[in-house]
MMTF fields as JSON, N, C-alpha, C and O atoms, coordinates in Angstrom:
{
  "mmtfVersion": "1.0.0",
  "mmtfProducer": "UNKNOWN",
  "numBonds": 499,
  "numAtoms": 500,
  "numGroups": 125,
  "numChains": 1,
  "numModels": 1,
  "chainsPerModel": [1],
  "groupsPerChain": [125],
  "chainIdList": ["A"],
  "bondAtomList": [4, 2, 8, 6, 12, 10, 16, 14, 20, 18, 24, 22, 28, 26, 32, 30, 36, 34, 40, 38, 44, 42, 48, 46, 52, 50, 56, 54, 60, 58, 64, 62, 68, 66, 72, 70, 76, 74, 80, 78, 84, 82, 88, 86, 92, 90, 96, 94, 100, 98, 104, 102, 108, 106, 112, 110, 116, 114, 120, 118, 124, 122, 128, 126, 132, 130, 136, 134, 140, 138, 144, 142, 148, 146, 152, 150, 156, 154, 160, 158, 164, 162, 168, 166, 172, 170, 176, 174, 180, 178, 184, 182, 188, 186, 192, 190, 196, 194, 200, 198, 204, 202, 208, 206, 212, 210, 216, 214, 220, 218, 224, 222, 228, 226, 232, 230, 236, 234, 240, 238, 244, 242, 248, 246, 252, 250, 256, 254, 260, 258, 264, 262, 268, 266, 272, 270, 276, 274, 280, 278, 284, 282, 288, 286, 292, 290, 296, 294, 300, 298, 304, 302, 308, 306, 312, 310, 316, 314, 320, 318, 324, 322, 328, 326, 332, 330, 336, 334, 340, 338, 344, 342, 348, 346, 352, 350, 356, 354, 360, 358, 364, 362, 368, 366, 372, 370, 376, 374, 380, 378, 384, 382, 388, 386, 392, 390, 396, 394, 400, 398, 404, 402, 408, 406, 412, 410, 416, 414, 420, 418, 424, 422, 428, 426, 432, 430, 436, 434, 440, 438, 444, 442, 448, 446, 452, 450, 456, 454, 460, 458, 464, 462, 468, 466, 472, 470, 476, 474, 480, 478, 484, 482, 488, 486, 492, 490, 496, 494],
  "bondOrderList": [1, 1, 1, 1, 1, 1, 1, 1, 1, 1, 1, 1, 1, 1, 1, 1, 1, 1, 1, 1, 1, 1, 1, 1, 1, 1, 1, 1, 1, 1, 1, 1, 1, 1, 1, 1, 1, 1, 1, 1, 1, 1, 1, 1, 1, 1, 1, 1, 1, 1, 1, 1, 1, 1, 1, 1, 1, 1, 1, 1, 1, 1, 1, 1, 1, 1, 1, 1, 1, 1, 1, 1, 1, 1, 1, 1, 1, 1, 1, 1, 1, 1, 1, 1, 1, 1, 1, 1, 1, 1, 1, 1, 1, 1, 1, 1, 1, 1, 1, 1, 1, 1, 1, 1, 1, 1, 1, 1, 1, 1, 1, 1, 1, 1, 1, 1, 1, 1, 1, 1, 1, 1, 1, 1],
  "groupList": [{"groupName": "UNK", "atomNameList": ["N", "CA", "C", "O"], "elementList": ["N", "C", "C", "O"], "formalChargeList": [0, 0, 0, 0], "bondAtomList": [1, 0, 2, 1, 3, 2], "bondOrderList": [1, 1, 2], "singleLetterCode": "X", "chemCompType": "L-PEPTIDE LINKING"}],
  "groupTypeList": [0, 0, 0, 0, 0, 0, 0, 0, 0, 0, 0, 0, 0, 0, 0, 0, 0, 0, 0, 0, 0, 0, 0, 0, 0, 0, 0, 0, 0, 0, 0, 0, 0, 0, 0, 0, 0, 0, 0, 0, 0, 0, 0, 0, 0, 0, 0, 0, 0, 0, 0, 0, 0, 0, 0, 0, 0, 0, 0, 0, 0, 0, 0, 0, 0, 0, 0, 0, 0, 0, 0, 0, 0, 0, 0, 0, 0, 0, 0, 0, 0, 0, 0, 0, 0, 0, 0, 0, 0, 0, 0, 0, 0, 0, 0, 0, 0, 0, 0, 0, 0, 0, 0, 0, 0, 0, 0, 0, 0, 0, 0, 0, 0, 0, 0, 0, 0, 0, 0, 0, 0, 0, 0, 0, 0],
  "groupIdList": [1, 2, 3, 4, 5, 6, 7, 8, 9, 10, 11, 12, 13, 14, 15, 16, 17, 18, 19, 20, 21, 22, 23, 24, 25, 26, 27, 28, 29, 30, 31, 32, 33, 34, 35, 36, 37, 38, 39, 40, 41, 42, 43, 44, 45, 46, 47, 48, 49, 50, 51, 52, 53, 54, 55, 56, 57, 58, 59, 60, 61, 62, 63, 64, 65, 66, 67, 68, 69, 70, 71, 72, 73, 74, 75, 76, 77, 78, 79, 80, 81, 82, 83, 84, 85, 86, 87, 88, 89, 90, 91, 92, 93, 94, 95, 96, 97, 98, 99, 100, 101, 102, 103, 104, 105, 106, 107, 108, 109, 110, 111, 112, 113, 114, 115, 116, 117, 118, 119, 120, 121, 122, 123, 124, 125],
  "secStructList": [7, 7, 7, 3, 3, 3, 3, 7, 7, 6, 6, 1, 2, 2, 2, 2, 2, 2, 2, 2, 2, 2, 2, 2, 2, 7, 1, 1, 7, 7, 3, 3, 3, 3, 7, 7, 1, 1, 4, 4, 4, 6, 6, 6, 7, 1, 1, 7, 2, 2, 2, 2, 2, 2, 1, 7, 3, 3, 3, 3, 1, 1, 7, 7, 7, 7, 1, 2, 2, 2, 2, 2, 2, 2, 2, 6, 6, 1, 1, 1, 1, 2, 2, 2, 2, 6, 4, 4, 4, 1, 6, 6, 2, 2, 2, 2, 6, 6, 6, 6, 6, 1, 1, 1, 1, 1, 1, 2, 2, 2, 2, 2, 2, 2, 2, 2, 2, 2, 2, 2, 2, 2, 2, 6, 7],
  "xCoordList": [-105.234, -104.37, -102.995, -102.306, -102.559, -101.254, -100.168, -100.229, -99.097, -97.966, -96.978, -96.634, -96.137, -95.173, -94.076, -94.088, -92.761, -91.465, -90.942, -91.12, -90.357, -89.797, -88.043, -87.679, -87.2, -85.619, -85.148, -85.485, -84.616, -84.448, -83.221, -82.977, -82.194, -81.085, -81.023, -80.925, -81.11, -81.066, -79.846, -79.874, -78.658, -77.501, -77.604, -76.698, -79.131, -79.617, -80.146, -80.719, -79.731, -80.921, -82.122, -83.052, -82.269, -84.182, -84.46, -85.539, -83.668, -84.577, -85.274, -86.475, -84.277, -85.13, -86.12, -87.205, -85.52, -87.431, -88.404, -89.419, -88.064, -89.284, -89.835, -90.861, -89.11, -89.312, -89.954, -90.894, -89.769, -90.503, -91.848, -92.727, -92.004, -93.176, -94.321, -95.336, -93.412, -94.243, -94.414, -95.33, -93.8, -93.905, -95.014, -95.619, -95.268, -96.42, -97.714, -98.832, -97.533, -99.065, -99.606, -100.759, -98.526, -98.309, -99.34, -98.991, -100.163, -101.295, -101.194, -100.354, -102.021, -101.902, -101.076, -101.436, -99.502, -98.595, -98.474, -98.104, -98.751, -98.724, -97.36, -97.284, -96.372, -95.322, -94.297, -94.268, -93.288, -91.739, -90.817, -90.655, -89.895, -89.391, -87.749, -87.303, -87.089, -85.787, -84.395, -84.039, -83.566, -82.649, -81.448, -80.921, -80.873, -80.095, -78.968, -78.121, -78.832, -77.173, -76.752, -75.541, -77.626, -76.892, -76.693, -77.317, -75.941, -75.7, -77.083, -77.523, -77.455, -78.861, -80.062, -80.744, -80.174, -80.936, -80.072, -80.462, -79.113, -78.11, -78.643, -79.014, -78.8, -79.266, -80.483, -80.777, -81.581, -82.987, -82.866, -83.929, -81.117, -81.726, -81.823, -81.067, -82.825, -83.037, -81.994, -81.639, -81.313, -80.592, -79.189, -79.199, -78.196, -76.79, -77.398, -78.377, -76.727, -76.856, -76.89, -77.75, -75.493, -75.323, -76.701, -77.276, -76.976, -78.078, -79.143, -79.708, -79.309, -80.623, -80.445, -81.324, -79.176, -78.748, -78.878, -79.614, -78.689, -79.092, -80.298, -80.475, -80.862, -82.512, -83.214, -82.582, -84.706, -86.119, -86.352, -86.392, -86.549, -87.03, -87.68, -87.076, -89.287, -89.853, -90.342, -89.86, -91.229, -91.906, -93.346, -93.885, -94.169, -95.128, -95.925, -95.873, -96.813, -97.261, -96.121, -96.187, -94.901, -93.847, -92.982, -92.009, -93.39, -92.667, -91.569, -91.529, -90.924, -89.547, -89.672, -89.352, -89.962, -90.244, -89.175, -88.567, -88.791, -88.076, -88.022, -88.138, -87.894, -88.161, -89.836, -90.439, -90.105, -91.096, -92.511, -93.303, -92.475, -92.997, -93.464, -94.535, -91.858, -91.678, -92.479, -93.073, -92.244, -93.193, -94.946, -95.677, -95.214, -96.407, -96.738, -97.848, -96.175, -96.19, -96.232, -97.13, -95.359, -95.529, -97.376, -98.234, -97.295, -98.446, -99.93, -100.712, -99.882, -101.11, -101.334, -102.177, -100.167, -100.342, -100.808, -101.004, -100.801, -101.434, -102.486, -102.473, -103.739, -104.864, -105.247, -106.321, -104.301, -104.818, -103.904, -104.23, -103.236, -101.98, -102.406, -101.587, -103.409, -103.623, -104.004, -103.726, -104.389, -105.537, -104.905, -105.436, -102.92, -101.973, -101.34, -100.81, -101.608, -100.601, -101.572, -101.028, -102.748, -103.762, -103.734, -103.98, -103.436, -103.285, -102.339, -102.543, -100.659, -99.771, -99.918, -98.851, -100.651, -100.96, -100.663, -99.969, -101.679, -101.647, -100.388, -99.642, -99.815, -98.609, -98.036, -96.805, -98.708, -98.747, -98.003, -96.93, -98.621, -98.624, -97.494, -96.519, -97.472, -95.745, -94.772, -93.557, -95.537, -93.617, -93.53, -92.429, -94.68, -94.31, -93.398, -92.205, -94.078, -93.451, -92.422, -91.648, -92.09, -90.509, -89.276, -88.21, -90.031, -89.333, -88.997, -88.546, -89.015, -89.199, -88.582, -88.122, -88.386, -88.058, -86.477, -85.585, -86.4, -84.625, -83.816, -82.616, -84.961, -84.323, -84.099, -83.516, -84.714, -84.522, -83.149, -82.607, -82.76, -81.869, -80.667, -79.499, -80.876, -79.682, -78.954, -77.798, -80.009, -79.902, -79.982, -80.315, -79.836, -80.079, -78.447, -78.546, -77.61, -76.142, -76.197, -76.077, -76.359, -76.576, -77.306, -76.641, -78.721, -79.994, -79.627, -79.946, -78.807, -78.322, -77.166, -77.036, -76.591, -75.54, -76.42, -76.591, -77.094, -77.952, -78.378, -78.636, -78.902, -79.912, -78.367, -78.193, -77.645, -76.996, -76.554, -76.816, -75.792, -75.231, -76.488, -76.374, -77.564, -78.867, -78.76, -78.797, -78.621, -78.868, -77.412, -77.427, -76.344, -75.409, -75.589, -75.446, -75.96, -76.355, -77.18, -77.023, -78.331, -79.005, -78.644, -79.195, -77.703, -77.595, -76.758, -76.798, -75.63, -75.015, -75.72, -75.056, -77.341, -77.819, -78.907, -79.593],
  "yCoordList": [-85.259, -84.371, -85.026, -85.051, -85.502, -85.783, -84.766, -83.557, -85.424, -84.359, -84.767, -85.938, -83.716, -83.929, -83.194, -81.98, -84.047, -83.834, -83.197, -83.899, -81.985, -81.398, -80.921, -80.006, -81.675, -81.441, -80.481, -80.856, -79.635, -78.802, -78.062, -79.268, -77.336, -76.818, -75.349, -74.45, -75.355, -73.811, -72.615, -71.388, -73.672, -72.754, -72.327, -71.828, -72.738, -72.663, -71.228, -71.146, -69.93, -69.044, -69.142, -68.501, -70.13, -70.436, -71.669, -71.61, -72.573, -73.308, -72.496, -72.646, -71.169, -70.514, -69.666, -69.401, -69.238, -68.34, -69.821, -70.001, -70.484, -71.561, -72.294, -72.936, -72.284, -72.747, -71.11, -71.32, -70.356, -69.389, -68.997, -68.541, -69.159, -68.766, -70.23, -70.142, -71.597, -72.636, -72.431, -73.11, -71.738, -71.616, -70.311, -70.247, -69.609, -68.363, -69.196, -68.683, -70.268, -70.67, -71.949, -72.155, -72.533, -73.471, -72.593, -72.538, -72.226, -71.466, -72.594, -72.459, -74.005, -75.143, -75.619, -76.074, -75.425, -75.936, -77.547, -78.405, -77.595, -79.064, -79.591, -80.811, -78.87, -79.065, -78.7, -77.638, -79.777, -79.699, -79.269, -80.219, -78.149, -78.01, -78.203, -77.642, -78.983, -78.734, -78.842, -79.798, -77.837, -76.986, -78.194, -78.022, -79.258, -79.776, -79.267, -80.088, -77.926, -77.104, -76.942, -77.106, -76.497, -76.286, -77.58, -78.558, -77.774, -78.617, -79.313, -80.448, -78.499, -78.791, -79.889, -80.508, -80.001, -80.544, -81.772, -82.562, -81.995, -83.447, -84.305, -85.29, -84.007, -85.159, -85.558, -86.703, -84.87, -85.532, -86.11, -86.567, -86.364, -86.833, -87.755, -88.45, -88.335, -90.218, -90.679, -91.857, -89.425, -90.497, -89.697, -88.772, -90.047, -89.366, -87.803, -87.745, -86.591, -85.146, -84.929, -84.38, -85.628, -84.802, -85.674, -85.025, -86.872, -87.233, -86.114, -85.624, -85.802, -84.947, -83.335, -82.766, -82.937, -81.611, -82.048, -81.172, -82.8, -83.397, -83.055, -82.455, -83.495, -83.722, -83.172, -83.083, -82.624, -82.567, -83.864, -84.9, -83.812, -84.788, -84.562, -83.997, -85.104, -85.21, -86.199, -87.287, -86.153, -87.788, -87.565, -86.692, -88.558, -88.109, -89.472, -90.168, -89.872, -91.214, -92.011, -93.118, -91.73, -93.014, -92.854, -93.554, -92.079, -93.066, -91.622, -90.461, -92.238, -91.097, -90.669, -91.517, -89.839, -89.371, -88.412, -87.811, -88.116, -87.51, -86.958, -87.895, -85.761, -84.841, -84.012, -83.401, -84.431, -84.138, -84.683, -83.91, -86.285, -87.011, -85.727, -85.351, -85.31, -84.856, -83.522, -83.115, -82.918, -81.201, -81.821, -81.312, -82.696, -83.186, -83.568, -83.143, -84.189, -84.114, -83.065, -82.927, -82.037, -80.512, -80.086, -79.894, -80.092, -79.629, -79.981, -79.286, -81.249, -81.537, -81.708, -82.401, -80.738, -80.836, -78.961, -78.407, -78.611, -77.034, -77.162, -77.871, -76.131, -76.579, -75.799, -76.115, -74.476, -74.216, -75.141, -75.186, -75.551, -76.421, -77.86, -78.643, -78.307, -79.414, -80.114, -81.273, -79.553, -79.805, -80.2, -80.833, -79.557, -79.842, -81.424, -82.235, -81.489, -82.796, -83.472, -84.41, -83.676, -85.088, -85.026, -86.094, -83.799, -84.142, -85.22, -86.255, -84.655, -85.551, -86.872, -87.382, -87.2, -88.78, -89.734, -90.74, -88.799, -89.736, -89.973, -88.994, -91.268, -91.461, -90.939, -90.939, -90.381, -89.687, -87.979, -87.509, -87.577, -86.358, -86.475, -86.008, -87.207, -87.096, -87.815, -87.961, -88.203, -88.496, -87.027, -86.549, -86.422, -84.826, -84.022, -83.743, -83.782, -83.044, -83.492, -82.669, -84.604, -85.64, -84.976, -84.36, -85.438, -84.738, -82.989, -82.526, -82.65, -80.635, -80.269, -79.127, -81.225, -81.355, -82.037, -81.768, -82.734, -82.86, -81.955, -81.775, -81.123, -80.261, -78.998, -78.218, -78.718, -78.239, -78.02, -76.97, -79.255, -79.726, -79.783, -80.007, -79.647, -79.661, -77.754, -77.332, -77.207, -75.648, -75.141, -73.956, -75.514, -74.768, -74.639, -73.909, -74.758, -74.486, -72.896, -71.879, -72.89, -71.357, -71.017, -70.647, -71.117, -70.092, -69.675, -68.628, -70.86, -70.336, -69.352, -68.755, -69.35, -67.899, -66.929, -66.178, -67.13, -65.643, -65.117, -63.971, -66.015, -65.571, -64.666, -63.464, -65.706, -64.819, -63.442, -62.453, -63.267, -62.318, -61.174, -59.95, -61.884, -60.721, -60.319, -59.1, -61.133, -60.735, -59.955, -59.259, -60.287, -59.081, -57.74, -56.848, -57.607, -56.295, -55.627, -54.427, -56.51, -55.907, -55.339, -54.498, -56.029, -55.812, -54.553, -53.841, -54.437, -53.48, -52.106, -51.079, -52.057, -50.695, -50.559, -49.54],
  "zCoordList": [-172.009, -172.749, -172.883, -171.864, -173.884, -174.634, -174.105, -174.33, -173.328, -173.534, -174.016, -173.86, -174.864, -175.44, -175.402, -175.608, -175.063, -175.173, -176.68, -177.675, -176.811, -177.48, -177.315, -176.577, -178.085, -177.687, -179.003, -180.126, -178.894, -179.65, -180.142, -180.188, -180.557, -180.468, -180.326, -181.161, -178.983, -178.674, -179.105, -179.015, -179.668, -179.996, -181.768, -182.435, -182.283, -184.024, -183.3, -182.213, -184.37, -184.388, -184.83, -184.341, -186.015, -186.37, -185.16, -184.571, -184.861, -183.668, -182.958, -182.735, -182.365, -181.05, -181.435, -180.918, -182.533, -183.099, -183.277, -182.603, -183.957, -183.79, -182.899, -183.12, -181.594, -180.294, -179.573, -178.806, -179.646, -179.169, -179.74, -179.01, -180.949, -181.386, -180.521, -179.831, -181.068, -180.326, -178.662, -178.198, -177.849, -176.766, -176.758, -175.687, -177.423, -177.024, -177.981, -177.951, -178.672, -179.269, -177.952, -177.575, -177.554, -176.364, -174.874, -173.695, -175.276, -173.924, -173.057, -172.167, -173.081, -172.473, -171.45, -170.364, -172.047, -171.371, -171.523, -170.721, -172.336, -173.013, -173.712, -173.856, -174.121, -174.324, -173.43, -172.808, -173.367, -172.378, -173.214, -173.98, -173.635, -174.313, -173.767, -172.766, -174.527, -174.163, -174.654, -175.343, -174.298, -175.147, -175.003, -173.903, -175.65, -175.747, -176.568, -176.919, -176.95, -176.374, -175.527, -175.387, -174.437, -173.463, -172.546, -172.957, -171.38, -169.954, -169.453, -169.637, -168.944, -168.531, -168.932, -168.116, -170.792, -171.552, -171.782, -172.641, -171.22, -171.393, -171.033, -171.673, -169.658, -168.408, -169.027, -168.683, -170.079, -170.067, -171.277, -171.696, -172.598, -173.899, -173.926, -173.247, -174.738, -174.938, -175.754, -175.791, -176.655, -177.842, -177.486, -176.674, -178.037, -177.849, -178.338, -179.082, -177.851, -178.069, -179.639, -180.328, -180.051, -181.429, -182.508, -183.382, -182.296, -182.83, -182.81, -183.788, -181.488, -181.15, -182.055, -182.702, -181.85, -182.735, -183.933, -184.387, -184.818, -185.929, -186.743, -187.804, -186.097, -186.331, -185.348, -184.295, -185.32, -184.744, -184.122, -184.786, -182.512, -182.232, -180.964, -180.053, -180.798, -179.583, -179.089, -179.406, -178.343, -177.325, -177.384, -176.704, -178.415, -177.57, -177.671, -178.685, -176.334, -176.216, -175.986, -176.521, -175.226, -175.208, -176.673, -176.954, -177.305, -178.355, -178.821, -178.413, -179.655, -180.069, -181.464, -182.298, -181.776, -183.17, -183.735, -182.849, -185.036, -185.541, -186.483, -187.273, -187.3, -188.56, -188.423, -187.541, -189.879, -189.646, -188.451, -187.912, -188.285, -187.655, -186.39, -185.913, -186.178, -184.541, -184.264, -183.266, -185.708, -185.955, -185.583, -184.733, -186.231, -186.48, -185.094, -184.772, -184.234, -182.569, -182.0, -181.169, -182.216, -181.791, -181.78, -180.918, -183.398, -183.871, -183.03, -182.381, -183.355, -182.614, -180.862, -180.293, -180.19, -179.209, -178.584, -177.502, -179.929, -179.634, -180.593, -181.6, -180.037, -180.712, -181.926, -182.438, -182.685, -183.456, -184.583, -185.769, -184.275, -185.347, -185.333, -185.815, -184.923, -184.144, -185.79, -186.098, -186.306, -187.796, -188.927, -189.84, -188.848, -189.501, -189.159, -189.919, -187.8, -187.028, -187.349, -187.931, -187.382, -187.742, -189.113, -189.675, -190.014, -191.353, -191.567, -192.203, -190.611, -191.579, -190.454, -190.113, -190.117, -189.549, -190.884, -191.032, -191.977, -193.217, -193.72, -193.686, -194.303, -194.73, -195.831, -195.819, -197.021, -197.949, -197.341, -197.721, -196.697, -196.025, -195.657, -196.246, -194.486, -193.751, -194.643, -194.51, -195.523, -196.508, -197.366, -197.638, -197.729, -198.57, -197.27, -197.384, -196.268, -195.046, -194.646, -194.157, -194.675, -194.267, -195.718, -195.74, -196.531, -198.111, -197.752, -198.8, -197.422, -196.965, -196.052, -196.031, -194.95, -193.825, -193.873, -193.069, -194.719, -195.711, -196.135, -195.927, -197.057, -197.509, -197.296, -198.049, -195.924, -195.059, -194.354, -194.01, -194.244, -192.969, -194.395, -194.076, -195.419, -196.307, -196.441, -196.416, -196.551, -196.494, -194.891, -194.908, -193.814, -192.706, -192.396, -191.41, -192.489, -192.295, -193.0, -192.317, -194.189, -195.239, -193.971, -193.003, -193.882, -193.214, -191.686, -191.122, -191.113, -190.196, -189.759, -188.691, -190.561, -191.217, -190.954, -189.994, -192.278, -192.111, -191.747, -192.115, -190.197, -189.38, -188.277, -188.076, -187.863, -187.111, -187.661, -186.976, -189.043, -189.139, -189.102, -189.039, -189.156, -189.302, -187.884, -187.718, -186.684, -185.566, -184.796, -183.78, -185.545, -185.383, -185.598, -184.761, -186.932, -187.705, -186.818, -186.591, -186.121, -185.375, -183.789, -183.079, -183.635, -182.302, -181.96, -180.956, -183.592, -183.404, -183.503, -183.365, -183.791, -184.183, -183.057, -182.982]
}
């Protein structure tokens, strides 16, 4: 069984919904997840922090992956997602998902707004 390192930005409101949902499909325990906002997740990053806040990035087999590459590591380390991560093995694949995964990271400043002020609204009711 493959394990894989997952570094993540726990201070994003969609990181932590997306790190939580991956942590309840994660039955296995096959993924290390870790929150490089906070103190704690310092001591374990491979690359400088703000690199890691940057971008998606995990470990898996030794090696350091990033964007989509890194989802696709996620993926195939839980078994119903597993079918997606051997998809984008193919290079075709992970350059569409790498392409998405840009533009992504071009709009998540907006999405992350939204998510908080959503989770204000909520908190106040």
């Amino acid at each position: 069984m493959t394990r894989v390192t997952v570094w993540f930005d726990g201070d994003c409101p969609l990181c932590r919904r997306e790190i939580a949902w991956m942590r309840r499909m994660d039955r296995r325990g096959t993924i290390c997840f870790v929150d490089v906002a906070g103190d704690a997740g310092a001591a374990t990053c491979p690359l400088d922090r703000s690199a890691l806040l940057a971008r998606f990035h995990a470990e898996e087999d030794g090696r350091l992956l990033s964007g989509a590459a890194a989802f696709a590591a996620m993926w195939r380390a839980i078994p119903r997602l597993r079918p997606f991560g051997l998809a984008a093995r193919h290079p075709f694949v992970l350059a569409l998902l790498e392409r998405a995964y840009r533009g992504f990271l071009r709009v998540r400043p907006q999405l992350q707004r939204i998510a908080r002020a959503h989770a204000q609204r909520a908190a106040r009711h």
